[in-house]
CHARMM-style PDB file with segment names, atoms N, HN, CA, C and O in Angstrom:
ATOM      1  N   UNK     1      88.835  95.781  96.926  1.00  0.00      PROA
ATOM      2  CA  UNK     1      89.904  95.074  97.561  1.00  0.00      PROA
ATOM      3  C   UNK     1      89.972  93.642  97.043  1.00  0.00      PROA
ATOM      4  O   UNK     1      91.037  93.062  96.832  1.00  0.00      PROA
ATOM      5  N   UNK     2      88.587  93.031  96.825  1.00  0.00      PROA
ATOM      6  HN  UNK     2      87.722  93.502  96.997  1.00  0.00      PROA
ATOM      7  CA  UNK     2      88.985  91.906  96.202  1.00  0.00      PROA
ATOM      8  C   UNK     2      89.500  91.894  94.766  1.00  0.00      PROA
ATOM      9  O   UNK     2      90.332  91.029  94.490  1.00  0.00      PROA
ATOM     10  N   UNK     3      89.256  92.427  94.172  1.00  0.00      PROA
ATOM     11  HN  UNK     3      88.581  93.130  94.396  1.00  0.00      PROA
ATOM     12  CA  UNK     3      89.864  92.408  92.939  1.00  0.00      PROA
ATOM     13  C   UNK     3      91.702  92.892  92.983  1.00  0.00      PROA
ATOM     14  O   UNK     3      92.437  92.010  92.538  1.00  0.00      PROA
ATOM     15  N   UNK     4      92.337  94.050  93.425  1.00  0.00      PROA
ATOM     16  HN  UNK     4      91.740  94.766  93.787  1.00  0.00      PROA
ATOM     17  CA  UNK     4      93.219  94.711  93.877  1.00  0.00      PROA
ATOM     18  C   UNK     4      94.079  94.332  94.940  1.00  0.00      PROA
ATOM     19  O   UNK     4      95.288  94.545  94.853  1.00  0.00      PROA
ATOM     20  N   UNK     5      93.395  93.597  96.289  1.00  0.00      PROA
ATOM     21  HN  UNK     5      92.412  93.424  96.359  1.00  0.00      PROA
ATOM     22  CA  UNK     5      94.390  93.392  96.846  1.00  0.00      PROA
ATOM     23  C   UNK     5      94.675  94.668  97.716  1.00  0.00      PROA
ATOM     24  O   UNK     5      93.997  95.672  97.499  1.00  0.00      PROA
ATOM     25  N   UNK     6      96.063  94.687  99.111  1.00  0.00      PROA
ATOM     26  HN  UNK     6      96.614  93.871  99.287  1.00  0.00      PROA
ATOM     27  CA  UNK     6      95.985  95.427  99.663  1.00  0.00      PROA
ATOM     28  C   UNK     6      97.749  95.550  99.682  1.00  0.00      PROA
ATOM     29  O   UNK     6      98.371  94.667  99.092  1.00  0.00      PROA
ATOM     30  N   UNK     7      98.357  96.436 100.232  1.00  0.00      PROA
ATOM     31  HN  UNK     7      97.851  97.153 100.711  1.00  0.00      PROA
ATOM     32  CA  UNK     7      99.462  96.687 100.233  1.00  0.00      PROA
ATOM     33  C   UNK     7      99.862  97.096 101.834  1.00  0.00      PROA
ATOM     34  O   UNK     7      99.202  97.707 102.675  1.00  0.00      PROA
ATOM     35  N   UNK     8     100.906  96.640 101.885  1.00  0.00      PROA
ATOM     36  HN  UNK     8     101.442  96.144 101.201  1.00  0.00      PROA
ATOM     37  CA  UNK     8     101.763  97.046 103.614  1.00  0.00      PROA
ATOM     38  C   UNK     8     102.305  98.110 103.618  1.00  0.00      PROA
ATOM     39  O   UNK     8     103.126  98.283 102.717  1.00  0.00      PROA
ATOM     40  N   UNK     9     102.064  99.322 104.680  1.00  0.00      PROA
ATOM     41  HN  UNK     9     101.398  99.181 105.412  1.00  0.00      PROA
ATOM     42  CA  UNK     9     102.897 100.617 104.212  1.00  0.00      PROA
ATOM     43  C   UNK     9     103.325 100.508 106.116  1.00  0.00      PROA
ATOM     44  O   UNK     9     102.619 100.151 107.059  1.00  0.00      PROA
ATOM     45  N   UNK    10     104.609 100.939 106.073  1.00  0.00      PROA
ATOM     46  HN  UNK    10     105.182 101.229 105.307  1.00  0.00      PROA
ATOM     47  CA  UNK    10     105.178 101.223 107.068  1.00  0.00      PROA
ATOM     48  C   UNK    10     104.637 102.799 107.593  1.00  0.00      PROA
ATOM     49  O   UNK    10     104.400 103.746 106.844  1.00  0.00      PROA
ATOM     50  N   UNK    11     104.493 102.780 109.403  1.00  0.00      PROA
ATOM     51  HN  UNK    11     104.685 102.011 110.011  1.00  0.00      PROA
ATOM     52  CA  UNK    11     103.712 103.955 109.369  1.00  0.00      PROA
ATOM     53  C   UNK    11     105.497 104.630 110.393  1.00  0.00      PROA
ATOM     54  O   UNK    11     106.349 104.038 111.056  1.00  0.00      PROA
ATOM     55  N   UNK    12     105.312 105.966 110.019  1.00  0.00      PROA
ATOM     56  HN  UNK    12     104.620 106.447 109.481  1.00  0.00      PROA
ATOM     57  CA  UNK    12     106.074 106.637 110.688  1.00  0.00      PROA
ATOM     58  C   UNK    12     107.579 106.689 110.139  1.00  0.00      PROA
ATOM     59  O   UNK    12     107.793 106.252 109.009  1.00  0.00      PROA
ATOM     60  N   UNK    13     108.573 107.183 110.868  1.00  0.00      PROA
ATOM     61  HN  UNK    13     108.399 107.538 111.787  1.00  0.00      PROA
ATOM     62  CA  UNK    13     109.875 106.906 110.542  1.00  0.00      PROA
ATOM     63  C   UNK    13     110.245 107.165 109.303  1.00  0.00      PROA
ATOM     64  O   UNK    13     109.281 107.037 108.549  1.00  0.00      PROA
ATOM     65  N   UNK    14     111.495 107.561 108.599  1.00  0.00      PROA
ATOM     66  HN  UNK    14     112.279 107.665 109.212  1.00  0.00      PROA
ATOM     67  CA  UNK    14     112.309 107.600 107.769  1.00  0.00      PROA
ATOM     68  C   UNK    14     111.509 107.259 106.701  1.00  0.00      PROA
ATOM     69  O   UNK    14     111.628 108.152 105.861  1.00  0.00      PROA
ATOM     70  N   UNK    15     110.627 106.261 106.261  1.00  0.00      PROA
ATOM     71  HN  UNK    15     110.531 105.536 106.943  1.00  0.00      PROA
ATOM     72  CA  UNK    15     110.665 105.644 105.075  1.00  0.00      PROA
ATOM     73  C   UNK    15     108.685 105.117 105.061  1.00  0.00      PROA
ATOM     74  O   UNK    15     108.068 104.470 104.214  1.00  0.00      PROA
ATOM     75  N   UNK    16     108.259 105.673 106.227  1.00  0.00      PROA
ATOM     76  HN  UNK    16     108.760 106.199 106.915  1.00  0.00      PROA
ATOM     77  CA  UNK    16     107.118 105.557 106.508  1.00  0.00      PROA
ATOM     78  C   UNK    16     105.876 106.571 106.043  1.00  0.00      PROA
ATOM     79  O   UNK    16     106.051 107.632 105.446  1.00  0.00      PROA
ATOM     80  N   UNK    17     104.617 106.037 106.432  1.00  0.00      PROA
ATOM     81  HN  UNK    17     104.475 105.174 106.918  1.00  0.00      PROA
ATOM     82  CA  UNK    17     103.302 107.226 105.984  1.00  0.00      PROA
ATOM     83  C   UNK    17     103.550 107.967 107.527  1.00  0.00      PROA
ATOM     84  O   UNK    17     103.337 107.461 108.629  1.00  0.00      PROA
ATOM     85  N   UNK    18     104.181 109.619 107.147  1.00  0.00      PROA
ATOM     86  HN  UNK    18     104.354 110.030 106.252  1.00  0.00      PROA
ATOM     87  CA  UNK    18     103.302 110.233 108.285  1.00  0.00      PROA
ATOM     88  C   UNK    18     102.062 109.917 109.112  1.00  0.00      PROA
ATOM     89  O   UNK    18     100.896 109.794 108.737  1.00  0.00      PROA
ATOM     90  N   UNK    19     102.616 109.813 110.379  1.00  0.00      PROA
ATOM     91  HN  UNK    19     103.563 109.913 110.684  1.00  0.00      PROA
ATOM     92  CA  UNK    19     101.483 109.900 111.076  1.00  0.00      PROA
ATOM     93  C   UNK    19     100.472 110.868 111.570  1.00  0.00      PROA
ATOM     94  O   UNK    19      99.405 110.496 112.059  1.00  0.00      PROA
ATOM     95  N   UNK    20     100.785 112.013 111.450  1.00  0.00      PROA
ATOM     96  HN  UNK    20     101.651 112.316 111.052  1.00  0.00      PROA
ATOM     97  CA  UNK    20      99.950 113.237 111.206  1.00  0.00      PROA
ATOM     98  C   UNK    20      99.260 113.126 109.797  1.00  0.00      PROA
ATOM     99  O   UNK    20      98.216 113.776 109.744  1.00  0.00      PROA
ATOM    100  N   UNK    21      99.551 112.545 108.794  1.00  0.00      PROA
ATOM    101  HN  UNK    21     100.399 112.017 108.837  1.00  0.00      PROA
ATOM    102  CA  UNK    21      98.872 112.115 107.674  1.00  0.00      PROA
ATOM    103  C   UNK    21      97.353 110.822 107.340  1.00  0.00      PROA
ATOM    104  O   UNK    21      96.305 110.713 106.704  1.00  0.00      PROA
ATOM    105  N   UNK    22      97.962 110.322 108.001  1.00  0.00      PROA
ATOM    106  HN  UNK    22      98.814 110.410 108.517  1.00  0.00      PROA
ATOM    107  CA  UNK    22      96.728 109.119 109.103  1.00  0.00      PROA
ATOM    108  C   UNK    22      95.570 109.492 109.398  1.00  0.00      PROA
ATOM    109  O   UNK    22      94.448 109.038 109.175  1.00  0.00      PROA
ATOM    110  N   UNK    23      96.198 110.891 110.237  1.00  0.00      PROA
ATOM    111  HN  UNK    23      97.110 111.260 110.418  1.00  0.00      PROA
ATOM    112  CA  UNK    23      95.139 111.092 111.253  1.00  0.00      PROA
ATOM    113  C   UNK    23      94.774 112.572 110.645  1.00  0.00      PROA
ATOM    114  O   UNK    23      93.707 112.970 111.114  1.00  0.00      PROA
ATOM    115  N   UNK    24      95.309 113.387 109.829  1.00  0.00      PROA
ATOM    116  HN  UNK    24      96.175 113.064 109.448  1.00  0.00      PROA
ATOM    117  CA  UNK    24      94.022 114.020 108.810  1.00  0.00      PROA
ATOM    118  C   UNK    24      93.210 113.475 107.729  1.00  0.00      PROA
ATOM    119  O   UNK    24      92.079 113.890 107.476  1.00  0.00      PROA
ATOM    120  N   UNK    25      93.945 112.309 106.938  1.00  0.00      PROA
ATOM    121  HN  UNK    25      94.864 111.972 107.143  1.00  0.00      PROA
ATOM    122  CA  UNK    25      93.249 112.027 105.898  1.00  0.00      PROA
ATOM    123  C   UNK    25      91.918 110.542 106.297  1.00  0.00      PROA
ATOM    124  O   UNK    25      91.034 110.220 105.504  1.00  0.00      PROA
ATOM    125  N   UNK    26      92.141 109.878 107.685  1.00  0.00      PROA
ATOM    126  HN  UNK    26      92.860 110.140 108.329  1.00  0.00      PROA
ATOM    127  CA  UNK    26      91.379 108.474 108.011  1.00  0.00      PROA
ATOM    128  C   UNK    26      90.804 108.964 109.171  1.00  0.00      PROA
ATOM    129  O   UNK    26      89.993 108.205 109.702  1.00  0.00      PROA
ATOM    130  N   UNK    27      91.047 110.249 109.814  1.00  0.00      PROA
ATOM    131  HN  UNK    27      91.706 110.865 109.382  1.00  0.00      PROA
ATOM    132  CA  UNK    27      90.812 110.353 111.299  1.00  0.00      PROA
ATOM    133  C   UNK    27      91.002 109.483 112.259  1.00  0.00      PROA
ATOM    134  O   UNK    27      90.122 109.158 113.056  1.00  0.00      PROA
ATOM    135  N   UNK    28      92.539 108.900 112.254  1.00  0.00      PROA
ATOM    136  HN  UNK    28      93.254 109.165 111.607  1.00  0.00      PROA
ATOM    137  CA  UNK    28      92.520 107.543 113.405  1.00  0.00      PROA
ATOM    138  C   UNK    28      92.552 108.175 114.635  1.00  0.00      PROA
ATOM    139  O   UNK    28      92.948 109.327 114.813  1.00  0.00      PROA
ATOM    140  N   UNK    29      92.130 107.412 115.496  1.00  0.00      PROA
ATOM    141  HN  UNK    29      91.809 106.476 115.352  1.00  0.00      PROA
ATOM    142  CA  UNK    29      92.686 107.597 116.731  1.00  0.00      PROA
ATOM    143  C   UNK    29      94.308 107.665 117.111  1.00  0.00      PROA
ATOM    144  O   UNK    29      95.196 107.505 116.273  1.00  0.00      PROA
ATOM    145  N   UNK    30      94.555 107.958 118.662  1.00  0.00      PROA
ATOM    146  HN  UNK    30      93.833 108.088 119.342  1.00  0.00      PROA
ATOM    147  CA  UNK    30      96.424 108.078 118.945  1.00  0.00      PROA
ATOM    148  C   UNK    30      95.660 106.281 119.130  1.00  0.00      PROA
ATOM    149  O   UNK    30      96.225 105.528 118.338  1.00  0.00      PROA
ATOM    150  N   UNK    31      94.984 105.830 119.652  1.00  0.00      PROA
ATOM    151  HN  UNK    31      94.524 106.441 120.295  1.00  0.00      PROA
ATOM    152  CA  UNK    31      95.195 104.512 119.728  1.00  0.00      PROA
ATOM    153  C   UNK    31      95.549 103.142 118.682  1.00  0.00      PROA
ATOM    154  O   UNK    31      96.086 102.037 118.765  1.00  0.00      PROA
ATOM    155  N   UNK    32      94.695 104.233 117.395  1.00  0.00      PROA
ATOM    156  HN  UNK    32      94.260 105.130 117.328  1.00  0.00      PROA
ATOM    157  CA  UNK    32      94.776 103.376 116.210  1.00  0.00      PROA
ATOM    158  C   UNK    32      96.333 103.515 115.746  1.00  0.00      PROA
ATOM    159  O   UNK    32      97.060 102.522 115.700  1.00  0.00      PROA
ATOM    160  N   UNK    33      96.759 104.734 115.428  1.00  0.00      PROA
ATOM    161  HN  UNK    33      96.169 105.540 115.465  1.00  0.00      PROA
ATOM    162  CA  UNK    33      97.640 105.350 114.874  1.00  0.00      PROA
ATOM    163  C   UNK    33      99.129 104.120 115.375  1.00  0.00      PROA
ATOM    164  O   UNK    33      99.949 103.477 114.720  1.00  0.00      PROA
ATOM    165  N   UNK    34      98.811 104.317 117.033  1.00  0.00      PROA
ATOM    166  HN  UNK    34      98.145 104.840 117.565  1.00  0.00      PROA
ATOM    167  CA  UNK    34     100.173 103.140 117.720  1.00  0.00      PROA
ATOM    168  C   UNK    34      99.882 102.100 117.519  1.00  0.00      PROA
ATOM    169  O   UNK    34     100.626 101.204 117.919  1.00  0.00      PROA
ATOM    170  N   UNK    35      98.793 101.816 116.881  1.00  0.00      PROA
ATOM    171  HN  UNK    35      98.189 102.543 116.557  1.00  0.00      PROA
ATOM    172  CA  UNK    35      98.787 100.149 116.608  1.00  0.00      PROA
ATOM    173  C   UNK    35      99.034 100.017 115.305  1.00  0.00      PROA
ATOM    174  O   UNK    35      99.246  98.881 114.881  1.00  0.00      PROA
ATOM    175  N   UNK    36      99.059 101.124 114.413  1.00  0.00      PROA
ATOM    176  HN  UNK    36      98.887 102.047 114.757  1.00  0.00      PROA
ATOM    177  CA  UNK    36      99.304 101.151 113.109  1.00  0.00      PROA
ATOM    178  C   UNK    36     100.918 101.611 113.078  1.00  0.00      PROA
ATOM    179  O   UNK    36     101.263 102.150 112.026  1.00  0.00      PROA
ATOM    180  N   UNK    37     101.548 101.518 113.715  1.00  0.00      PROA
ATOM    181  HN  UNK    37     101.268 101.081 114.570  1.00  0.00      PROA
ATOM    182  CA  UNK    37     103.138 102.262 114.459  1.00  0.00      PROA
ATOM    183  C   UNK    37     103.752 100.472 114.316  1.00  0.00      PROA
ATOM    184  O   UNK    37     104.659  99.836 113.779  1.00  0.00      PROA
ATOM    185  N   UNK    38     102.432 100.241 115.287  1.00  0.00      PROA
ATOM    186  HN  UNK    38     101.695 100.757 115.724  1.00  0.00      PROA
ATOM    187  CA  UNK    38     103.577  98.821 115.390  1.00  0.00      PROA
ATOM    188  C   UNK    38     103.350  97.603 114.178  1.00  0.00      PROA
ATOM    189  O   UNK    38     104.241  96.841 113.802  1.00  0.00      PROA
ATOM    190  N   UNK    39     102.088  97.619 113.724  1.00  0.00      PROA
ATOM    191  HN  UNK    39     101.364  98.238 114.030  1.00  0.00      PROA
ATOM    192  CA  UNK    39     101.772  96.391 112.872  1.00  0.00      PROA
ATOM    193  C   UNK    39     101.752  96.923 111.478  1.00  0.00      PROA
ATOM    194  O   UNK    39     101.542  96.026 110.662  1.00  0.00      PROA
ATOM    195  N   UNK    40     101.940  98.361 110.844  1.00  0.00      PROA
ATOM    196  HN  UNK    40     102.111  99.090 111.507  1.00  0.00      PROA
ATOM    197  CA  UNK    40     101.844  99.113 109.674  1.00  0.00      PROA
ATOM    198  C   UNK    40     100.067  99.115 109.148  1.00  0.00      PROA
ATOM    199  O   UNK    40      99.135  98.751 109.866  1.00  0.00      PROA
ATOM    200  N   UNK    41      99.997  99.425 108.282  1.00  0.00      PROA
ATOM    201  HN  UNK    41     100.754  99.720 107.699  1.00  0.00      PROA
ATOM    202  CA  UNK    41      98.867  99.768 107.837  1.00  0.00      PROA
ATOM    203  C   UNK    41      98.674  99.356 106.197  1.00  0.00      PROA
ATOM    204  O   UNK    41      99.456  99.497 105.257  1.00  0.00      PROA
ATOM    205  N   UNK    42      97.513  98.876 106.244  1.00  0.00      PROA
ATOM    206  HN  UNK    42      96.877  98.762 107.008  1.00  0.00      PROA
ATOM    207  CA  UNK    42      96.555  98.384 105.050  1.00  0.00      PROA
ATOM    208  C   UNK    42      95.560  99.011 104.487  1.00  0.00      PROA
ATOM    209  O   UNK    42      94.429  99.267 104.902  1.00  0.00      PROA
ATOM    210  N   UNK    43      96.400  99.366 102.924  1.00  0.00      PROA
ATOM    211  HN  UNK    43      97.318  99.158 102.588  1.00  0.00      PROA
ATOM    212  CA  UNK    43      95.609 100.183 102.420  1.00  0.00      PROA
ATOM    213  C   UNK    43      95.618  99.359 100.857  1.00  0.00      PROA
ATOM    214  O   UNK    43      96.356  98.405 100.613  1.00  0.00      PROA
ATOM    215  N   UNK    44      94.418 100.087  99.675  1.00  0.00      PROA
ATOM    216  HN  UNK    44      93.818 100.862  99.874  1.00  0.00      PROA
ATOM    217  CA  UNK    44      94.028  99.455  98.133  1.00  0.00      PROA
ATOM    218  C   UNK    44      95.327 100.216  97.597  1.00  0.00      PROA
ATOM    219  O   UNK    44      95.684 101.272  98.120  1.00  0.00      PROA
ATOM    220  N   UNK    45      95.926  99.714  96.675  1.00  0.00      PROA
ATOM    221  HN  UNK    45      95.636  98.856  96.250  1.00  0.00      PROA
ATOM    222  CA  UNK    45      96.791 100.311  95.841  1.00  0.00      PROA
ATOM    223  C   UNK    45      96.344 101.617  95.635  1.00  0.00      PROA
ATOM    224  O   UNK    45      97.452 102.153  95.674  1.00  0.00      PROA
ATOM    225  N   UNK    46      95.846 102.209  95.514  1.00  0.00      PROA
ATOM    226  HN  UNK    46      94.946 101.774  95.483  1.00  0.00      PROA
ATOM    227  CA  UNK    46      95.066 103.445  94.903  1.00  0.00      PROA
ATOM    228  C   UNK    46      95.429 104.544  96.436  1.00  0.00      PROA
ATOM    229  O   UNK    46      96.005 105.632  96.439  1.00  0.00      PROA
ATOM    230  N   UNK    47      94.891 103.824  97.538  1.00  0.00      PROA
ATOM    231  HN  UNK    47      94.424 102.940  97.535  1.00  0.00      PROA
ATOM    232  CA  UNK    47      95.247 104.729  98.538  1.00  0.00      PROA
ATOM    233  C   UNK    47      96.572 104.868  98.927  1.00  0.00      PROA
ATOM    234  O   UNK    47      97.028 105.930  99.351  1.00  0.00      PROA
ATOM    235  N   UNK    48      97.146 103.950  98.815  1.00  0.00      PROA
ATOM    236  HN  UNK    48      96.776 103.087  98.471  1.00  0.00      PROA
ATOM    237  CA  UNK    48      98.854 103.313  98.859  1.00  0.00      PROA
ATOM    238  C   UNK    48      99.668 105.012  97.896  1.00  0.00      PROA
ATOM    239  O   UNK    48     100.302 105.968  98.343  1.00  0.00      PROA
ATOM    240  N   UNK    49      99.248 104.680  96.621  1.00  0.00      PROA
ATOM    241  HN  UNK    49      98.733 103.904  96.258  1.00  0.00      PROA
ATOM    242  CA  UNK    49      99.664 105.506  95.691  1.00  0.00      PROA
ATOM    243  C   UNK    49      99.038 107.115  96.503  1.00  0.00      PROA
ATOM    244  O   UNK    49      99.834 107.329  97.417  1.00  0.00      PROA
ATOM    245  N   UNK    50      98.239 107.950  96.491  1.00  0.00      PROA
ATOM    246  HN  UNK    50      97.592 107.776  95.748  1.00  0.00      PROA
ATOM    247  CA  UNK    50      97.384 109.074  97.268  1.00  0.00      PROA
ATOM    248  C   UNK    50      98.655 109.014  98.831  1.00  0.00      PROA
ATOM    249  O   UNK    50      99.451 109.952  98.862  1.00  0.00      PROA
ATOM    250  N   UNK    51      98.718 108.382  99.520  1.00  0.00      PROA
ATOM    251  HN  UNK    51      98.071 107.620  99.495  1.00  0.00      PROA
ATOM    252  CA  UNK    51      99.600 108.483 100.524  1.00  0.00      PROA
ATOM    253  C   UNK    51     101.020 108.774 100.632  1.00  0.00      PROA
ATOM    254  O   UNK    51     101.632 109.519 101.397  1.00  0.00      PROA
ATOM    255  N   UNK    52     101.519 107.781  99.401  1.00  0.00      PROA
ATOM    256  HN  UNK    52     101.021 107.176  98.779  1.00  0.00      PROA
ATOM    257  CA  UNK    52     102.936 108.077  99.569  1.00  0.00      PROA
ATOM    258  C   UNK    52     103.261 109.239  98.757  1.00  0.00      PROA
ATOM    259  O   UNK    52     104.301 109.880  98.910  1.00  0.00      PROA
ATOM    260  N   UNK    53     102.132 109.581  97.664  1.00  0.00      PROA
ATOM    261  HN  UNK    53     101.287 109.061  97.540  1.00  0.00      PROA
ATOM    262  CA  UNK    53     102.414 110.716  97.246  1.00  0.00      PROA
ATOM    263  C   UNK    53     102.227 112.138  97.867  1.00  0.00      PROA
ATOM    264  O   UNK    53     102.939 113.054  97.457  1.00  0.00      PROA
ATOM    265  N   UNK    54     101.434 112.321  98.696  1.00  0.00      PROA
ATOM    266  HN  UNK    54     100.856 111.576  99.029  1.00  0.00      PROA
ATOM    267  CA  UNK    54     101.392 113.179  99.845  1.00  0.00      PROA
ATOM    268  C   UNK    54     102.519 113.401 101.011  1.00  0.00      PROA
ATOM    269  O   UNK    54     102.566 114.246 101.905  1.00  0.00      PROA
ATOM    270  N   UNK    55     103.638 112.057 100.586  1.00  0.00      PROA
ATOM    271  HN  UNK    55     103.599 111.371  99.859  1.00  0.00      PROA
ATOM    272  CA  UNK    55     104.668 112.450 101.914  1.00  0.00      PROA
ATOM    273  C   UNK    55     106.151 113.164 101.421  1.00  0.00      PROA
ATOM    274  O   UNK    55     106.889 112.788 100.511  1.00  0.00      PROA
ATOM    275  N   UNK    56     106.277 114.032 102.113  1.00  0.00      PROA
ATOM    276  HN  UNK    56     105.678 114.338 102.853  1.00  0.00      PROA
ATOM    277  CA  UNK    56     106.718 114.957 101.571  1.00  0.00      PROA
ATOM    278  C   UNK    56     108.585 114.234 101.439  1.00  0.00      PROA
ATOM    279  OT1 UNK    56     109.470 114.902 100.905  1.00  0.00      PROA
TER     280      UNK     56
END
């Protein structure tokens, strides 16, 4: 991360990371998941790329 840096991914919705995707591939909690609903989620380019390519 220090070298790379982190990226903002919108969770849910239209244009977002599944949230059923979250929570097979990180095991979040429903608690994490709504806090990742409201503030998005931080991930390394690398996982960024692995995620959005998984959404269908």
């Amino acid at each position: 991360m220090a070298r790379e840096g982190t990226v903002h991914l919108p969770v849910g919705g239209p244009d977002g990371v599944p949230i059923a995707l979250l929570r097979r591939v990180y095991g979040l909690s429903i608690a994490e998941v709504a806090a990742a609903r409201t503030t998005g989620y931080r991930a390394t380019p690398v996982e960024a790329r692995y995620l959005l390519s998984t959404t269908p």
